[in-house]
N, C-alpha and C positions, 0 to 999 in steps of 0.2 A: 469195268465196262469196256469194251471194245472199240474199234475205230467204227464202222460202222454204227454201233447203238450211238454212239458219242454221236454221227452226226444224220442220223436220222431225225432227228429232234430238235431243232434251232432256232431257240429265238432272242430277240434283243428290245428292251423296252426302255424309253426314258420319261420319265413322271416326275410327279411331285408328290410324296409321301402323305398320305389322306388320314391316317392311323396310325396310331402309336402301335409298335410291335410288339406283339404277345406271346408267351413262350406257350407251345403246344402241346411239344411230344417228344420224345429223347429217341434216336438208333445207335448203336453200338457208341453208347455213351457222348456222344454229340449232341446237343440242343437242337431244337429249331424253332424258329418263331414266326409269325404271322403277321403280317400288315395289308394295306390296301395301297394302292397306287392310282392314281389320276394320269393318264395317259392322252395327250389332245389330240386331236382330228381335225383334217384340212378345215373342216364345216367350224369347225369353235368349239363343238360339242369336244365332251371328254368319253373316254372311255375307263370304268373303274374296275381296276383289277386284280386280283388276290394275290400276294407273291409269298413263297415261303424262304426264309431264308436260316443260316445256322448258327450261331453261337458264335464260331471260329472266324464266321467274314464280319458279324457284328464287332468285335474283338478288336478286328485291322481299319473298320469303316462305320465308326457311329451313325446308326439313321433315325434321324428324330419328323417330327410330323413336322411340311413345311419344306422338309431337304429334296431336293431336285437329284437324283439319281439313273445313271444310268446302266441296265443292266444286261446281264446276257445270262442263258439257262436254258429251261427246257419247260413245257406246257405240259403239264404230268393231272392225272386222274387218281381218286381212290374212291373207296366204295364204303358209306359212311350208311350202318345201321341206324334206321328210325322206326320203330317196334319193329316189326313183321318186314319192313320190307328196305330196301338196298337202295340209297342214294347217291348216282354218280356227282362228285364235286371234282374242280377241277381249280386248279392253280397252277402261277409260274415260280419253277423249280428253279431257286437263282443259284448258278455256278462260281459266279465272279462279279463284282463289281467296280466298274472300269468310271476313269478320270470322265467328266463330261463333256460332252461332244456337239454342240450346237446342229453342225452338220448333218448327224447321222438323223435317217429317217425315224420316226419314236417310234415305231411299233411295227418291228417283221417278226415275220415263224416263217419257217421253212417245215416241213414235216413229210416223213415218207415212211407208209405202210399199207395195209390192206382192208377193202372195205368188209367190212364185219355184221351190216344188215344192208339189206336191201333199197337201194336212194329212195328217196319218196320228195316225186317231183308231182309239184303244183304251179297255181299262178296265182296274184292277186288280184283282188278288184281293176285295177286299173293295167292289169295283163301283164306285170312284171312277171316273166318265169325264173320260178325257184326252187334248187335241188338241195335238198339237206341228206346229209352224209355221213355214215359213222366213221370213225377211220382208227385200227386199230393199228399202235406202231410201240415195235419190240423193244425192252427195256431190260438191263442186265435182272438176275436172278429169277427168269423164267417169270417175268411181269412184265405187260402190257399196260400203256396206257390209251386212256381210249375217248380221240377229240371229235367233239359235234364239230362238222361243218356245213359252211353255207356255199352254195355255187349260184351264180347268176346269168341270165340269160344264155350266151350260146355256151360255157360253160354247166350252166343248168342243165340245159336240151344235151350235151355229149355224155357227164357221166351219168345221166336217167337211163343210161342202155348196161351200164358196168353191171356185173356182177358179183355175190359176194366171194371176197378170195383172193380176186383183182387188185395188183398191188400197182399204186402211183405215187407221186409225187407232191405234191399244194403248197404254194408260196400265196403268203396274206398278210392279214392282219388279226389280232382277236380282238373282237368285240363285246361286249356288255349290252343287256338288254332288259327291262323291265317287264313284270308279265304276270295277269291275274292268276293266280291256281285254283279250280273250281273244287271245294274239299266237299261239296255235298251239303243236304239242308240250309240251303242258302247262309251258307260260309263261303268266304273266298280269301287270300292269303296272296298279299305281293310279294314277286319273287326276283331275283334275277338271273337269268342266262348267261353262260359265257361261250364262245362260238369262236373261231376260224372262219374270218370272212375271206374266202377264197379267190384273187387274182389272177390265177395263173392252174393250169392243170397238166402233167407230165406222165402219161401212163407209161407204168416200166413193163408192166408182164403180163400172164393173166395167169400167176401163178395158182392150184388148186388150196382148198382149206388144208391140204395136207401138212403145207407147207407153212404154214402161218404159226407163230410160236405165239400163241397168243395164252394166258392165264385162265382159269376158269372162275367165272364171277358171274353175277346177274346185275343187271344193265336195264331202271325202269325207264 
């Protein structure tokens, strides 16, 4: 991975381990395993977040449910068959994990790529405006991953004009969110979201899709 991929992608999380870690899926013979993280918010509320992590940093850094962890990586997507059709999931890709830091703020991303569908700005009941965003950002072996985000009010109103192709920049936070899914015949299926709540917006270019190294995938 390169210096650019390496930091187009940044983020740093500190929780407290919600889930005992579960072994998943092996790549060129390396483990990796899966947990959940509790992540707090100014409000008290938590934020619960999927992280994946490997074999090798388990090895150097035992994490048991309970442990307060602080971490740094990257916000990574895959695309997970369910019959027929293509399920974007998303997790934090833990790189390292660092001594704990009372200080550090718990939960930044920094991310920089290009948007990949078209924002779809709205308002709510009570006139909050809101821009959701797809943002596709490059990732060694000709793989993309690909983060939901949220923009808010005059943020909102700026990227609703972008285009897809449009490459910027978005410093946040990620969020978890609960949420009914209508499966039809009066069935419905709680779910959760995980999101890029977006503070800040940096347009670098407005480079075309030509340019976009993005993977071919479907994205419901």
């Amino acid at each position: 991975m390169n210096y650019e991929q390496m930091n187009n992608n940044k983020l740093q999380l500190v929780g407290t381990v919600v889930k005992e870690p579960i072994y998943t899926h092996e790549v060129f013979g390396e483990g990796f395993y899966e947990t959940v993280v509790a992540v707090p918010r100014l409000s008290e509320q938590k934020d619960y977040i999927p992280i994946t992590i490997s074999d090798r940093l388990l090895a150097r850094h035992e994490v048991q449910v309970g442990d307060k962890i602080n971490l740094v990586g990257q916000f990574r997507s895959y695309n997970k068959m369910e019959g027929d059709k293509s399920k974007l999931l998303l997790t934090a890709f833990v790189r390292d994990l660092l001594p704990m830091d009372e200080t550090v703020t718990p939960n930044t991303i920094e991310i920089t790529g290009y948007i990949c569908k078209q924002p779809i700005y709205r308002t709510t009941p009570f006139k909050r405006e809101i821009c959701d965003v797809l943002i596709a950002v490059n990732r060694a072996y000709n793989k993309s991953d690909y983060i939901p985000c949220i923009m808010w009010g005059r943020n909102a109103r700026f990227v609703q004009n972008m285009k897809v192709g449009e490459k910027l920049t978005v410093i946040g936070r990620i969020q978890s969110r609960t949420y009914v899914k209508n499966l039809g015949e009066d069935k419905s299926e709680e779910r959760v979201a995980y999101e890029v709540s977006v503070s800040k917006i940096n347009p670098i270019d407005k480079d075309s899709l030509d340019n976009m190294e993005i993977a071919s995938t479907e994205i419901d």
